[in-house]
N, CA, C and O atoms as CSV, one atom per row, in Angstrom:
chain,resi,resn,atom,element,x,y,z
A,1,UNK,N,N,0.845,-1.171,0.000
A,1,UNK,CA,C,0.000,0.000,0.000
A,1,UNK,C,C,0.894,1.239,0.000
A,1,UNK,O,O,1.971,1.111,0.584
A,2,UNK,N,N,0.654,2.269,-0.491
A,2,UNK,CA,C,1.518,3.348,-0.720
A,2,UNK,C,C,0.775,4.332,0.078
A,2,UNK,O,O,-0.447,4.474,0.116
A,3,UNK,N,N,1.678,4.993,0.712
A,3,UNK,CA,C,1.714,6.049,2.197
A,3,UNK,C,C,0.615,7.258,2.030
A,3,UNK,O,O,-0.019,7.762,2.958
A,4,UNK,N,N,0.497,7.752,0.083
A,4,UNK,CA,C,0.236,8.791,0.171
A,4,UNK,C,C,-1.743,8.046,-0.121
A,4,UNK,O,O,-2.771,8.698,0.058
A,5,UNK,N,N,-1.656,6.659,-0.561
A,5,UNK,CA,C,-2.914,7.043,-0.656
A,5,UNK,C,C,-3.578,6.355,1.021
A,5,UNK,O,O,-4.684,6.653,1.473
A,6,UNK,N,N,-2.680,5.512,1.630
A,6,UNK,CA,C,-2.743,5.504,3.103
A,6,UNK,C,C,-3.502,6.778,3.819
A,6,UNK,O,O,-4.618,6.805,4.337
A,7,UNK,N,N,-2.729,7.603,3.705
A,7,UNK,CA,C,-3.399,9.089,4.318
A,7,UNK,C,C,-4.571,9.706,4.117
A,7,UNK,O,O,-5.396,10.196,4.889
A,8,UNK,N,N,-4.495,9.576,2.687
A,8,UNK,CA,C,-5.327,10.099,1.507
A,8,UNK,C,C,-7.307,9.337,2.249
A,8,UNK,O,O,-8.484,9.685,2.342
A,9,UNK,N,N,-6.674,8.543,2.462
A,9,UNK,CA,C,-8.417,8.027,3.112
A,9,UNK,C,C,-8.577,7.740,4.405
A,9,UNK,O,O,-9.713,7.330,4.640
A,10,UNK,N,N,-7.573,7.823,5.729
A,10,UNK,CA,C,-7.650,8.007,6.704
A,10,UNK,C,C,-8.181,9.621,6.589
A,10,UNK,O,O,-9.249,9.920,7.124
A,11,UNK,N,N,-7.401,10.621,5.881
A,11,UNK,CA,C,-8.184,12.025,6.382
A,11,UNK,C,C,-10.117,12.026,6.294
A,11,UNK,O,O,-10.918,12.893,6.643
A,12,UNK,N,N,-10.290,10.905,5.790
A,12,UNK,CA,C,-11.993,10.772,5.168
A,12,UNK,C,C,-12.440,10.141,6.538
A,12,UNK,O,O,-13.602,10.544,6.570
A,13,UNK,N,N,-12.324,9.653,7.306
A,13,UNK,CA,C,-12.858,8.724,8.312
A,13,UNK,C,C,-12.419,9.723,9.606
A,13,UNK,O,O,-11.668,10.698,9.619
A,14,UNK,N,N,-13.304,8.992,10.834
A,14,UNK,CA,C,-12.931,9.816,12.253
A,14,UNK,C,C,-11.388,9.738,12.660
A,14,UNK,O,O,-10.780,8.758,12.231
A,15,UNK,N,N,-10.886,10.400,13.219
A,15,UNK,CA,C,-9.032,10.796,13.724
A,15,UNK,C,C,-8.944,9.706,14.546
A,15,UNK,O,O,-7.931,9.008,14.579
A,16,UNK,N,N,-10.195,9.436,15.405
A,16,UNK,CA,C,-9.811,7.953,16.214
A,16,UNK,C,C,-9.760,6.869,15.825
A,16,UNK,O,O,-9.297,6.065,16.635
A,17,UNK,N,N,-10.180,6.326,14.477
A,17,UNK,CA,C,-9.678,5.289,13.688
A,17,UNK,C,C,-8.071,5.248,12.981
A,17,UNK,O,O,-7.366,4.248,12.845
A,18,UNK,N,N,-7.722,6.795,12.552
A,18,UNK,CA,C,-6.524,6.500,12.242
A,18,UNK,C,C,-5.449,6.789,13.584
A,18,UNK,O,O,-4.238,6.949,13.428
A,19,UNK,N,N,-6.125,6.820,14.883
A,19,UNK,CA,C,-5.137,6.495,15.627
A,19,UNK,C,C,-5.121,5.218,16.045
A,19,UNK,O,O,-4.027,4.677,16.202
A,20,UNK,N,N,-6.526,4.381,16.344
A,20,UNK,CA,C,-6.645,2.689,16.181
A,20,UNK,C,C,-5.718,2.202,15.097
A,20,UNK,O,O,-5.102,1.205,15.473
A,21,UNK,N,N,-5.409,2.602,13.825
A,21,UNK,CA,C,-4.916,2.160,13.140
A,21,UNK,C,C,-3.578,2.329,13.164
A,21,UNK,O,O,-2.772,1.467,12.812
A,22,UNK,N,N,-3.274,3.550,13.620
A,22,UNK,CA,C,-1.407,3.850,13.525
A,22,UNK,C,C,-0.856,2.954,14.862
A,22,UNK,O,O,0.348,2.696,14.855
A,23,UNK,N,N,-1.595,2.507,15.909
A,23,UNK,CA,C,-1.212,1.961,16.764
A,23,UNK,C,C,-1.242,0.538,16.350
A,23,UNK,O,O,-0.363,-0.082,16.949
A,24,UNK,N,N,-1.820,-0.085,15.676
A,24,UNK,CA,C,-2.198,-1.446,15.068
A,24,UNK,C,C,-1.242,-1.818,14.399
A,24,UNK,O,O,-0.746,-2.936,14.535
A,25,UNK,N,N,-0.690,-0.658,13.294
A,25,UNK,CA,C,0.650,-0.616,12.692
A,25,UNK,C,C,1.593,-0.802,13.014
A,25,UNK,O,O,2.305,-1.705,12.573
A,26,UNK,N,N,1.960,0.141,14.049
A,26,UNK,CA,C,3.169,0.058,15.235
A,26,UNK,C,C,3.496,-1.370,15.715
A,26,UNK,O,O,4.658,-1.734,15.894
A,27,UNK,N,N,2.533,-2.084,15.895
A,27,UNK,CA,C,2.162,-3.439,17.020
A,27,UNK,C,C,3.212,-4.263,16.156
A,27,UNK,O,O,4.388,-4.386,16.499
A,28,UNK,N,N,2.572,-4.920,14.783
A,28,UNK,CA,C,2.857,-5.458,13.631
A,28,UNK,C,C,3.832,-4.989,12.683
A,28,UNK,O,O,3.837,-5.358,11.509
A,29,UNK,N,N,4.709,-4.131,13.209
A,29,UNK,CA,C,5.978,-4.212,12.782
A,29,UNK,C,C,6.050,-2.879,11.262
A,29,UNK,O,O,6.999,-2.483,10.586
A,30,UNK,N,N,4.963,-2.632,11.248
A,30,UNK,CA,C,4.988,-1.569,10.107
A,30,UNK,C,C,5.208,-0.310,10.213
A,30,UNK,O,O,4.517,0.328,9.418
A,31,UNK,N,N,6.074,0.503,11.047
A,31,UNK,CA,C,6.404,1.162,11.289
A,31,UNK,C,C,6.140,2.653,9.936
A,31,UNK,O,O,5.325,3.576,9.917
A,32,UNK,N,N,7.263,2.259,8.973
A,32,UNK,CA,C,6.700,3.146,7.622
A,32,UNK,C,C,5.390,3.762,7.676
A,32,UNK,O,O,5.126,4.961,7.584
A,33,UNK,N,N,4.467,2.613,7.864
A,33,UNK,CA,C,3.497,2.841,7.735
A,33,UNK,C,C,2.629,4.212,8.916
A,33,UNK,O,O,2.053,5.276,8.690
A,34,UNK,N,N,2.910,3.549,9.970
A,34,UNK,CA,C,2.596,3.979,11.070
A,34,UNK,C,C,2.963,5.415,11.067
A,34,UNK,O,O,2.258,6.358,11.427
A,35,UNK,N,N,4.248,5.440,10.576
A,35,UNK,CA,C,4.693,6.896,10.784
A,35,UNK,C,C,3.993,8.199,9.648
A,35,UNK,O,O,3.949,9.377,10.004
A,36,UNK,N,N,3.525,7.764,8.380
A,36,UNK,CA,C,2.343,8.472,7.636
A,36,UNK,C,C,1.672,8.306,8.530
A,36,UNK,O,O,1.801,9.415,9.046
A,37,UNK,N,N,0.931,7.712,9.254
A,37,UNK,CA,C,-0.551,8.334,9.971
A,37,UNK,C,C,-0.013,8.859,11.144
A,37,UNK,O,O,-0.951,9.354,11.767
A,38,UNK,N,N,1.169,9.015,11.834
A,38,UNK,CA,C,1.536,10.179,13.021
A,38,UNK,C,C,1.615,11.371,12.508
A,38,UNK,O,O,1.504,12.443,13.103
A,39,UNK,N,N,1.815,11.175,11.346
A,39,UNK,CA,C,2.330,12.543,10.641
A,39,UNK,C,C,0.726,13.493,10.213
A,39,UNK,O,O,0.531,14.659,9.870
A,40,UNK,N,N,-0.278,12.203,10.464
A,40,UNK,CA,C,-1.429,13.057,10.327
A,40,UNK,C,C,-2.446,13.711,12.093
A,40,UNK,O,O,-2.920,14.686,12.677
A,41,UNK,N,N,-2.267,12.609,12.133
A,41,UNK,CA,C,-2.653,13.454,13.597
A,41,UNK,C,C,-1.392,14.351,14.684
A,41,UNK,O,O,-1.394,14.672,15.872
A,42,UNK,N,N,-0.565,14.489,13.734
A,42,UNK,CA,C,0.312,15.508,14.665
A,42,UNK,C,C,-0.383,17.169,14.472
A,42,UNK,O,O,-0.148,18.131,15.203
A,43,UNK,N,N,-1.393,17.129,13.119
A,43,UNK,CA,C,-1.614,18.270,13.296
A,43,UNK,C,C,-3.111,18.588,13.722
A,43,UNK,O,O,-3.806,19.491,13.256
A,44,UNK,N,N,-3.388,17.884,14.468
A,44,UNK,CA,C,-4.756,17.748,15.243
A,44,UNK,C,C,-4.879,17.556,16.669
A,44,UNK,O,O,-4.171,16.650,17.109
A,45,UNK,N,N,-5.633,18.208,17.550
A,45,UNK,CA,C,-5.634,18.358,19.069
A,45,UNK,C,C,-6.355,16.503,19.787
A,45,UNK,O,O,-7.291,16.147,20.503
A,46,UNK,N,N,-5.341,15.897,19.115
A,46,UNK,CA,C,-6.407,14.272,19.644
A,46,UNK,C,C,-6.979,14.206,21.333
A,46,UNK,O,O,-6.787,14.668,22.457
A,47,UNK,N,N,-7.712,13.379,20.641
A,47,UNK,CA,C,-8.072,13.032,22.148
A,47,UNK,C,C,-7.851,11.654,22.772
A,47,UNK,O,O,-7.461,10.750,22.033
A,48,UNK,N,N,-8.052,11.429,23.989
A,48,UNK,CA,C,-7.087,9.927,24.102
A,48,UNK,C,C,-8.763,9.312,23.705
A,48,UNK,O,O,-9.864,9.859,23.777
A,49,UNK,N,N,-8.311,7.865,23.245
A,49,UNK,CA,C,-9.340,6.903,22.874
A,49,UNK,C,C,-9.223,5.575,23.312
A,49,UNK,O,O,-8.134,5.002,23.342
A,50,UNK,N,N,-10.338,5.023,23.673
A,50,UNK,CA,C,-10.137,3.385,23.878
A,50,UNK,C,C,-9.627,3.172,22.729
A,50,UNK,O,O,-9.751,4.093,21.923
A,51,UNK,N,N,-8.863,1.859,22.251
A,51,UNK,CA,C,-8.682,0.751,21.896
A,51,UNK,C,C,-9.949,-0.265,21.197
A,51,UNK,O,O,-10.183,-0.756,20.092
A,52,UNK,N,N,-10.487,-0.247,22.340
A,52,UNK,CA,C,-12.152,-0.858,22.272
A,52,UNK,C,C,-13.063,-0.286,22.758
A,52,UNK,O,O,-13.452,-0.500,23.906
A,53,UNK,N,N,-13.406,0.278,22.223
A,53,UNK,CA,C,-14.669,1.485,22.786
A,53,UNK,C,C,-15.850,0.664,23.930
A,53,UNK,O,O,-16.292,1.189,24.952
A,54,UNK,N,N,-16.146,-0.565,23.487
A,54,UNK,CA,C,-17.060,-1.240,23.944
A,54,UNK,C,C,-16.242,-1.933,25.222
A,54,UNK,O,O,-16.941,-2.827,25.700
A,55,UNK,N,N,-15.022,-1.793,25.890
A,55,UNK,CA,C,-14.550,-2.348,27.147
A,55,UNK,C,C,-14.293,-1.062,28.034
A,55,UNK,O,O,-14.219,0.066,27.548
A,56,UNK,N,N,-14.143,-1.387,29.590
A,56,UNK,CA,C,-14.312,-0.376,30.366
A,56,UNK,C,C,-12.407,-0.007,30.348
A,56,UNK,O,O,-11.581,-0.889,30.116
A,57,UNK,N,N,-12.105,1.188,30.588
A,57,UNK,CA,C,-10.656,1.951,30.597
A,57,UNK,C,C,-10.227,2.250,31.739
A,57,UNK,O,O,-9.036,2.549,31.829
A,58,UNK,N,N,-10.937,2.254,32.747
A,58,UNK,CA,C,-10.181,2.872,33.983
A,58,UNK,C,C,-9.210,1.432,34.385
A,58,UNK,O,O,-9.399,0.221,34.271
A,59,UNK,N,N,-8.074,2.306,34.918
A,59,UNK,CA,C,-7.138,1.240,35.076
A,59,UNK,C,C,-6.236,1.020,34.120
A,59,UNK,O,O,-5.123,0.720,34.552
A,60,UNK,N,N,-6.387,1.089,32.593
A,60,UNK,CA,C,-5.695,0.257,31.433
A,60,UNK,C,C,-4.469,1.698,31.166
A,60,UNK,O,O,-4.603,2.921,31.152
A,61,UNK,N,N,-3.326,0.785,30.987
A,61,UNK,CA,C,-2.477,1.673,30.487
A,61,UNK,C,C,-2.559,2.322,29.052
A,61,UNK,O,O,-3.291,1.881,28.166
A,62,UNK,N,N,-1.660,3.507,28.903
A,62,UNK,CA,C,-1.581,4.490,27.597
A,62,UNK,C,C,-0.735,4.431,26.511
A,62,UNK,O,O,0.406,4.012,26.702
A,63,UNK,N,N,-0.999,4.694,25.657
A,63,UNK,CA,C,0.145,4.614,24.834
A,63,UNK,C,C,0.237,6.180,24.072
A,63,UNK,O,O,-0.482,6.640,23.185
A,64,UNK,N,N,1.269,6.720,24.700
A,64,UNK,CA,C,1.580,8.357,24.386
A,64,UNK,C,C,1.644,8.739,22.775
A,64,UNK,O,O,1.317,9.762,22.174
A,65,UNK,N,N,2.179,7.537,22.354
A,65,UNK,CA,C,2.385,8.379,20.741
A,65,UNK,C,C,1.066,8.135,20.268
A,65,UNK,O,O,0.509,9.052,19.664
A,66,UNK,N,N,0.411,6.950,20.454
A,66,UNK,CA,C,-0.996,7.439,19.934
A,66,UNK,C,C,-2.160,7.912,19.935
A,66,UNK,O,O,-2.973,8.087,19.027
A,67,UNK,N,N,-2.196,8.184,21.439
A,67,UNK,CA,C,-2.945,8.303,22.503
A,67,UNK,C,C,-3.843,8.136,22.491
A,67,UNK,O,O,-4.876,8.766,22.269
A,68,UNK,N,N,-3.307,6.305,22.986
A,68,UNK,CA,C,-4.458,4.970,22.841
A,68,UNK,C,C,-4.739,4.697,24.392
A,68,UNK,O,O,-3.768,4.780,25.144
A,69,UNK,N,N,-6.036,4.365,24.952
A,69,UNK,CA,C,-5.926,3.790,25.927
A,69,UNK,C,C,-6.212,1.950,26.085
A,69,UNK,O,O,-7.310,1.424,26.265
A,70,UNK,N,N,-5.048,1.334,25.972
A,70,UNK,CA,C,-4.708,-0.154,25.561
A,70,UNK,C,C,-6.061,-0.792,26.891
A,70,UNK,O,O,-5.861,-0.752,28.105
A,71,UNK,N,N,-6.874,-1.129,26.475
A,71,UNK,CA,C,-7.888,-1.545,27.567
A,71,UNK,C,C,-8.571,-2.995,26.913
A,71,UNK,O,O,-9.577,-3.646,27.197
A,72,UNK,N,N,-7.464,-3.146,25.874
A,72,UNK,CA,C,-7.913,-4.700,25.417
A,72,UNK,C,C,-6.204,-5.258,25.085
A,72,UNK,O,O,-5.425,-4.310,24.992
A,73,UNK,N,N,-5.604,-6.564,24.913
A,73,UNK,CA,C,-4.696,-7.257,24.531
A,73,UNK,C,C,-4.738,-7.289,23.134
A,73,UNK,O,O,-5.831,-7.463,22.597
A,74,UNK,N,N,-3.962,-7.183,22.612
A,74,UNK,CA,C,-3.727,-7.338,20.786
A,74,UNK,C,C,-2.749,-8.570,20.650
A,74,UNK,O,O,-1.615,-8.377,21.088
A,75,UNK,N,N,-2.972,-9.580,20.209
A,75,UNK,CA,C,-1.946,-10.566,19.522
A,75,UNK,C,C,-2.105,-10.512,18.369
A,75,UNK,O,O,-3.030,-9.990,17.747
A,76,UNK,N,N,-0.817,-11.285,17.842
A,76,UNK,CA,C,-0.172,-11.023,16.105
A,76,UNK,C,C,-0.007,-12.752,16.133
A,76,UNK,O,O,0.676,-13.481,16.851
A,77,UNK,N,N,-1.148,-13.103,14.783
A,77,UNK,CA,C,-0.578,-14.570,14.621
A,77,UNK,C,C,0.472,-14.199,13.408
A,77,UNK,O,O,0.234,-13.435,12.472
A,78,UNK,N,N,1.561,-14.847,13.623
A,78,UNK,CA,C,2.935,-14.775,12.827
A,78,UNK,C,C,3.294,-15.838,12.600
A,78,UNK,O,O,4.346,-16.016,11.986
């Protein structure tokens, strides 16, 4: 997938999906990737977000660069 059209349709959808997603990236080793969608919410006032909207957050740790609140486990079958 190429970066610019990566962006190109994250700017179309809510900022908290392409931070679900730049963090998803990160996880799985795609870094490249990941780093086009930091580069898009760097110029936006985010707000922190579940992970899983539908699980409870108090308690669950953060993740600063995306400002995810990790309130579910992610595994990578590899």
């Amino acid at each position: 997938m190429k970066e610019e059209l990566l962006v190109r349709e994250t700017r179309r959808n809510p900022l908290a999906w392409c931070q679900r997603l730049g963090y998803m990236l990160s996880l799985v080793g795609a870094g490249k990737m990941a780093a086009c969608l930091e580069s898009v919410i760097e110029k936006h006032n985010v707000f922190r977000v579940a992970l899983a909207p539908w699980e409870k957050t108090a308690g669950a740790p953060r993740d600063r660069r995306w400002n995810i609140i990790e309130n579910v486990s992610v595994e990578a079958d590899t």
